[in-house]
C-alpha positions in Angstrom: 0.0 0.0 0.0 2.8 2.5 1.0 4.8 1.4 -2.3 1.7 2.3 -4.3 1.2 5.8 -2.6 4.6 6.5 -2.9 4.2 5.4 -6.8 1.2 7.9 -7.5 3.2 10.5 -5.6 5.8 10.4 -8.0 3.4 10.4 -10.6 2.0 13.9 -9.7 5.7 15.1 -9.0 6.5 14.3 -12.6 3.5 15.3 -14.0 4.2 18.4 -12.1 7.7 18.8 -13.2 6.7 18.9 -16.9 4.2 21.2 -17.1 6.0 23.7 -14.8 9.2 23.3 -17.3 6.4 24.1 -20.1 5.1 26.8 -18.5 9.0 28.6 -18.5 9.2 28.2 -21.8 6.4 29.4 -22.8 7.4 32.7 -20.8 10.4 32.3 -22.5 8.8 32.8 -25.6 6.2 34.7 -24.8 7.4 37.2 -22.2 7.2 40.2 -24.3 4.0 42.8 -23.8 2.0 43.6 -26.7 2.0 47.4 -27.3 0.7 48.1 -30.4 -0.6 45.7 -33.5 0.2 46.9 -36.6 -1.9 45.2 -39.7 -0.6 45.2 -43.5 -2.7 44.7 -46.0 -0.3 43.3 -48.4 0.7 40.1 -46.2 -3.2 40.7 -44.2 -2.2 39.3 -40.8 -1.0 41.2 -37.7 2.1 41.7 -36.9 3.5 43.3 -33.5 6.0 46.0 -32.9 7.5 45.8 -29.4 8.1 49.2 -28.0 11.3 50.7 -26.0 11.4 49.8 -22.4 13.8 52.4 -20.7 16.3 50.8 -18.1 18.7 52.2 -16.1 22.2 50.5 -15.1 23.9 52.4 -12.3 27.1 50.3 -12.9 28.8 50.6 -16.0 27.8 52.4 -19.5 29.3 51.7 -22.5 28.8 52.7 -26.5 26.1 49.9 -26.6 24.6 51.4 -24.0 21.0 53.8 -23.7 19.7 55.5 -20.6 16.6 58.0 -21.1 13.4 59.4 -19.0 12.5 62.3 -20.1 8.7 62.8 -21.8 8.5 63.7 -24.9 5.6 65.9 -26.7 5.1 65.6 -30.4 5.4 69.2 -30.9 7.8 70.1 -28.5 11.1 71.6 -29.8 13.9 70.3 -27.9 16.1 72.9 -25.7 19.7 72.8 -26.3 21.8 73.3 -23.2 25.2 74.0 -24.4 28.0 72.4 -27.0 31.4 71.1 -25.7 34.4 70.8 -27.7 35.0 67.5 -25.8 37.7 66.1 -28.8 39.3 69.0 -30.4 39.5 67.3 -33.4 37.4 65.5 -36.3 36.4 62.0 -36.3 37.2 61.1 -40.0 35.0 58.0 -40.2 35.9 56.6 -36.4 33.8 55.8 -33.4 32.9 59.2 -31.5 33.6 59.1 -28.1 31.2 59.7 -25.7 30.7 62.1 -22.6 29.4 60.3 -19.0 27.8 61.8 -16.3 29.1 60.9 -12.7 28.0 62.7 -9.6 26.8 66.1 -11.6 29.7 66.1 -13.3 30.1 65.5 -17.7 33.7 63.1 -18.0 35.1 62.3 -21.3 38.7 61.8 -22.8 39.8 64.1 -25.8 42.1 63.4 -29.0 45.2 64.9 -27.5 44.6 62.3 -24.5 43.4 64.8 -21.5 40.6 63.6 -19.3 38.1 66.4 -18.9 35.7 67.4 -16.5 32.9 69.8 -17.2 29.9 71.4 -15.0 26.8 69.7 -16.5 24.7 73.4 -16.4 26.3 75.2 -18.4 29.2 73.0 -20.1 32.0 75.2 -18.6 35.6 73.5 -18.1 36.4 72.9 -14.7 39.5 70.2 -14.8 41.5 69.0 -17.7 44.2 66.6 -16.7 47.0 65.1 -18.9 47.4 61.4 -19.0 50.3 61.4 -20.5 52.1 60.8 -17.6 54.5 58.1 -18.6 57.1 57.9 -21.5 55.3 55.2 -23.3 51.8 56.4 -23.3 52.8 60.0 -25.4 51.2 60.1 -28.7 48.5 57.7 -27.7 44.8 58.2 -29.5 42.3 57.3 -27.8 39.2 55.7 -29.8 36.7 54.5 -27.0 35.8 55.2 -23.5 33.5 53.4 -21.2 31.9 53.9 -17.1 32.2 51.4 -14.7 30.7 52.2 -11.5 32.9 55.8 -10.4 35.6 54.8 -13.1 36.7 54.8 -16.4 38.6 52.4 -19.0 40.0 54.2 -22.3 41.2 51.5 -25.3 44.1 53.8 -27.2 44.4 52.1 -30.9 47.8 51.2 -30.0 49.3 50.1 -27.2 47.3 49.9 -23.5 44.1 49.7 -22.8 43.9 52.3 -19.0 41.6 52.3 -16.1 41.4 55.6 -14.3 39.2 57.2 -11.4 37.2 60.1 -11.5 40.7 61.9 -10.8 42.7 60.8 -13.6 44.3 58.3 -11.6 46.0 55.1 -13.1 44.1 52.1 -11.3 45.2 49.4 -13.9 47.1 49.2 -17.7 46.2 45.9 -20.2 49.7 46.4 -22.9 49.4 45.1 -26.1 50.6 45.1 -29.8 47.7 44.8 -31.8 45.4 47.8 -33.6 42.0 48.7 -31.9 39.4 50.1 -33.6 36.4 48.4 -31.7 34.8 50.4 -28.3 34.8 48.8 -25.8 32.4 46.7 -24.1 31.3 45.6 -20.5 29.5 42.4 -19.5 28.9 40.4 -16.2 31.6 42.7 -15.2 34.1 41.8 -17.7 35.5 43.8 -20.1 35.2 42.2 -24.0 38.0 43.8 -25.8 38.3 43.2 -29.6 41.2 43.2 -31.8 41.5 42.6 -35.7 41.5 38.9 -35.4 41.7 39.0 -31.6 38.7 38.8 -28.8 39.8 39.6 -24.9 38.1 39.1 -21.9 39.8 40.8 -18.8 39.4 41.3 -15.5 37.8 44.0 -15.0 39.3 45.0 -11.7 42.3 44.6 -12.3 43.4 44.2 -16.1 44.1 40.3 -16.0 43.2 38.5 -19.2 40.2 35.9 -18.3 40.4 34.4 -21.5 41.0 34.8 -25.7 40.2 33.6 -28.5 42.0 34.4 -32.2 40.1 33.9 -35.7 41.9 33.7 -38.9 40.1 36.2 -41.7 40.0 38.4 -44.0 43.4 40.9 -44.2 41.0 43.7 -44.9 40.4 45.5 -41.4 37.4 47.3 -41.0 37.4 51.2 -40.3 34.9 50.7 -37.0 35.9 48.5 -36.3 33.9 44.9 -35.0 30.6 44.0 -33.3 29.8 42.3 -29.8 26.4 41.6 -28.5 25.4 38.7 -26.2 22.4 36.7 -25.2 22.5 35.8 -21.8 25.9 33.8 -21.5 27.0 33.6 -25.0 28.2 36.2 -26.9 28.2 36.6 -30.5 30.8 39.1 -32.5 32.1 39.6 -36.1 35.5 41.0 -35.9 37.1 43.6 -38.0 38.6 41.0 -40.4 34.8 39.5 -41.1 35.3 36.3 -38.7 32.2 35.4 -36.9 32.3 33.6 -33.7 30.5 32.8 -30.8 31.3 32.1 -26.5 29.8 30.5 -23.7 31.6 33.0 -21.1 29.5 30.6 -18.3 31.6 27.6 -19.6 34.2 29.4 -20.7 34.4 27.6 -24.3 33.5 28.5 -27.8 30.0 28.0 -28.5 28.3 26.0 -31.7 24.9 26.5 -33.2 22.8 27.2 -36.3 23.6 30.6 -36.4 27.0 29.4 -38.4 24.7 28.8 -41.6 24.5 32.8 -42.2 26.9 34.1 -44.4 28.6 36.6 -42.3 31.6 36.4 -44.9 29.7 38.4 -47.4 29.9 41.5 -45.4 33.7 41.7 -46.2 32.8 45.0 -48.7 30.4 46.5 -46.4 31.2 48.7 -43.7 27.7 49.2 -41.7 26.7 45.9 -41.6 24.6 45.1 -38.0 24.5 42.5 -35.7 21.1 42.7 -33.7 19.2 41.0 -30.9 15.5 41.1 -29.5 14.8 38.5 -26.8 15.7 35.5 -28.0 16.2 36.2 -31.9 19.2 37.1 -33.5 19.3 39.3 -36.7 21.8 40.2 -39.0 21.8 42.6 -42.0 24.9 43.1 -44.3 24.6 46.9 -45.1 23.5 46.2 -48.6 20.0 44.4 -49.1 19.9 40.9 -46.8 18.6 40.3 -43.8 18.5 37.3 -41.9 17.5 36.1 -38.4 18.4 33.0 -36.1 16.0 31.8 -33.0 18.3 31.3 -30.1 16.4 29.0 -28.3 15.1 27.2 -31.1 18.5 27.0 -32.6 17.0 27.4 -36.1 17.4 29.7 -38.8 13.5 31.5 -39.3 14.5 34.0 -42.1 17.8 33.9 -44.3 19.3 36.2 -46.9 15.5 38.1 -46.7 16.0 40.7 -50.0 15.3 44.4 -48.7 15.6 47.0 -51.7 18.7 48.6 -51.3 18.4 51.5 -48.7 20.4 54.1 -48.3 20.3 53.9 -44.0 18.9 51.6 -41.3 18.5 51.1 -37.8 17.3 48.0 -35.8 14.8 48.8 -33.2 13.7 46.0 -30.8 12.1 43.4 -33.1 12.2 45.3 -36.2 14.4 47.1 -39.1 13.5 50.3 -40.0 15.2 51.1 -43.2 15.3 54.9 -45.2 15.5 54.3 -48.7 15.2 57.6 -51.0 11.5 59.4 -50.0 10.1 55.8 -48.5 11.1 54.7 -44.4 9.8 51.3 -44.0 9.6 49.1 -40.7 10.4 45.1 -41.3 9.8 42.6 -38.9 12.9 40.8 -38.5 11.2 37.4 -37.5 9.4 36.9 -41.2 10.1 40.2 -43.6 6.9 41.4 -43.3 6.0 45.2 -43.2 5.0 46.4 -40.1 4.1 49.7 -42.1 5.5 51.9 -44.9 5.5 55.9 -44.9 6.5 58.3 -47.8 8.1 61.5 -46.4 9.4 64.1 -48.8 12.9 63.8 -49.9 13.7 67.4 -48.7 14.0 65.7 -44.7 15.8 62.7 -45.8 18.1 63.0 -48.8 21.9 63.0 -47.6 21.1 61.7 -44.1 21.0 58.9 -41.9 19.6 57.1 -38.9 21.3 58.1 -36.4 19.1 56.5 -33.0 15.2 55.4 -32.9 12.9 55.9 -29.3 9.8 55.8 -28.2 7.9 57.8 -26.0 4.8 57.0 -24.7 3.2 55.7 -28.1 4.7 57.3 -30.1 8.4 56.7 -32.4 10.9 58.9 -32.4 13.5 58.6 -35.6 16.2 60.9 -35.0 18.0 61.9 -38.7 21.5 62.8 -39.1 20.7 66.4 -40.3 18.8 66.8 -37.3 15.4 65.9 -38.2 13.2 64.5 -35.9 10.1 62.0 -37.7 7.3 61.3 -35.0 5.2 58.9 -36.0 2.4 56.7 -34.8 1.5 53.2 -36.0 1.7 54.5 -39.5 0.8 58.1 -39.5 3.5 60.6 -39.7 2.2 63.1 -36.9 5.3 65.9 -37.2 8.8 66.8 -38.1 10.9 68.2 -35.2 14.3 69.7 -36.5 17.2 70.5 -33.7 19.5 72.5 -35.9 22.1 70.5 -36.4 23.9 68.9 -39.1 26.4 65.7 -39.3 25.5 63.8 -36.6 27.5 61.1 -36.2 25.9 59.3 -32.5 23.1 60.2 -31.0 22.4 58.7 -26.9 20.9 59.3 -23.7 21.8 59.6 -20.5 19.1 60.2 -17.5 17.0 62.7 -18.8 19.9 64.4 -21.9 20.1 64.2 -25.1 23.8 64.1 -26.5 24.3 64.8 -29.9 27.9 63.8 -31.0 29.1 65.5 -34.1 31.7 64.9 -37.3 33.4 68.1 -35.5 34.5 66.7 -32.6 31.8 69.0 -30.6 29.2 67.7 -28.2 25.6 68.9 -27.7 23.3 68.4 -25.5 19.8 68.6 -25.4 
């Protein structure tokens, strides 16, 4: 009798166990909330855009990394605050470096290699301090900057990578040989530093390498440099010389899967190709005209070499591509291909520009242009056209409740 009881109670515990692991994932795959439904009467079925959800990380910021609160009226022209000259010099095609704010306080690096603090009301120069201060480190450029907790880490494109405090302090130095042209990037506190054919992970207390990894590949470097983004434990990256691979930093080996059968190698000619993900899907586009997508949990290829008719800028935003292409700005859904909606907007706003960063607020989507036009749009009405006066944008990003708006120039603004 016991034997039997004990038999139906593992029965239920099983029964149990299953639908409970069913239950996670279909969370998994269901976890998103449905904001808005979008229909398109050319594919007639309904497809759904999931909106921004603003976040907040207290710990590190990097170049991947957005931070916004501030509400947003349709009509409302933006306020600019003041411009900083924060790197005396122009870009020429490379990453901009960013500003951070710690403590009231703007911090950023400049191209003669001064770390620079500046009152955040009106922009003013308080403390510009040379970090030059050894033999080797003279003549050092540096091409990314990122915040971790009340500290910064600046990767030169030769030579060291440096963490410093909010005094310009040494705190640790990474030497090296190679050429860096990708920013830097922080994740479960370590810092993922990439190299031409080279990926690092270091310490990031105190500069020790965790681990590496090297990937033969084209000669060709690219200009930016590579891309890094990560799902959960596994990152995924395409290097400057076109190698694409992936790491289980958990197990602390390279990682295999499905996502292998896309054709990262033809993005050898194209210099803004993107590496995306929205919850569990993965989507790439080469720059050009394809667009593909991998299912992380499903480990399974949903949409491959997807044809999109050549446009002239694009910008992935949560699970869709929004792509500019002449007078017509289209929104893809990156699971299937299919239109989420299509708007014509006179060439006047969008020849010679790019997408430079896409928000929402409240229900609405915010496409900020690299000539400084704003679209606002909702579902697929085009409500306004904002315009900030400003021209060559290069990086647009937030930070609590600012707007910065880096420039070819070298200048700053904020909004």
């Amino acid at each position: 009798m016991k034997f039997k009881n004990i038999n139906n109670f593992l029965l239920i515990f099983l029964l149990f166990f299953i639908f409970s692991c069913q239950t996670i994932s279909n969370y998994n795959k269901k976890k998103d909330v449905v904001i808005d439904n979008y229909k398109d009467q050319k594919y007639e079925e309904t497809e759904t855009l999931f909106l921004f959800n603003n976040f907040k990380d207290v710990n590190y910021l990097d170049n991947y990394t957005n931070n916004f609160s501030k509400e947003f009226n349709q009509n409302q022209i933006l306020e600019k605050k003041f411009t900083i000259n924060n790197y005396k010099s122009n870009y020429d095609g490379a990453n901009p470096l960013k500003l951070f704010i710690l403590n009231d306080h703007l911090y950023s690096v400049d191209s003669k290699n001064y770390f620079n603090k500046f009152n955040i009301t009106n922009g003013k120069l308080i403390e510009s301090i040379n970090l030059n201060f050894q033999e080797k480190q003279k003549n050092l450029i540096p091409i990314t900057i990122v915040k971790y907790k009340d500290n910064f880490i600046i990767g030169y494109k030769h030579k060291t990578i440096l963490m410093i405090n909010k005094y310009g302090e040494a705190i640790w130095e990474f030497n090296h040989d190679e050429i860096l042209s990708t920013p830097l990037k922080i994740i479960n506190n370590s810092l993922i530093v990439m190299f031409g054919d080279k990926l690092y992970s270091l310490n990031i207390d105190n500069g020790n390498i965790n681990w590496s990894e090297e990937y033969s590949g084209s000669r060709i470097l690219k200009l930016q440099g590579g891309i890094i983004n990560n799902y959960a434990n596994i990152l995924y990256y395409i290097l400057p010389n076109s190698s694409f691979g992936q790491y289980d930093i958990l197990l602390g080996e390279k990682h295999i899967s499905q996502i292998n059968d896309i054709n990262f190698k033809n993005s050898i000619n194209y210099t803004n190709h993107k590496l995306h993900i929205n919850t569990n899907f993965a989507s790439y586009f080469d720059g050009k005209n394809k667009l593909s997508t991998y299912d992380i949990i499903l480990d399974k290829i949903i949409l491959k070499n997807f044809e999109i008719d050549n446009p002239s800028s694009f910008f992935f935003f949560n699970n869709s591509l929004i792509a500019l292409n002449e007078n017509k700005l289209n929104s893809i859904n990156i699971r299937n291909g299919n239109l989420f909606w299509s708007i014509e907007i006179e060439t006047k706003y969008t020849k010679n520009t790019k997408i430079v960063n896409v928000k929402n607020f409240d229900s609405n989507i915010y496409i900020f242009l690299s000539n400084g036009k704003v679209l606002v749009l909702n579902s697929n009405k085009l409500l306004n056209i904002l315009d900030i006066k400003l021209k060559n944008i290069n990086l647009l990003y937030f930070q609590n409740d600012n707007i910065f708006a880096s420039l070819d120039n070298g200048k700053t603004v904020l909004f």
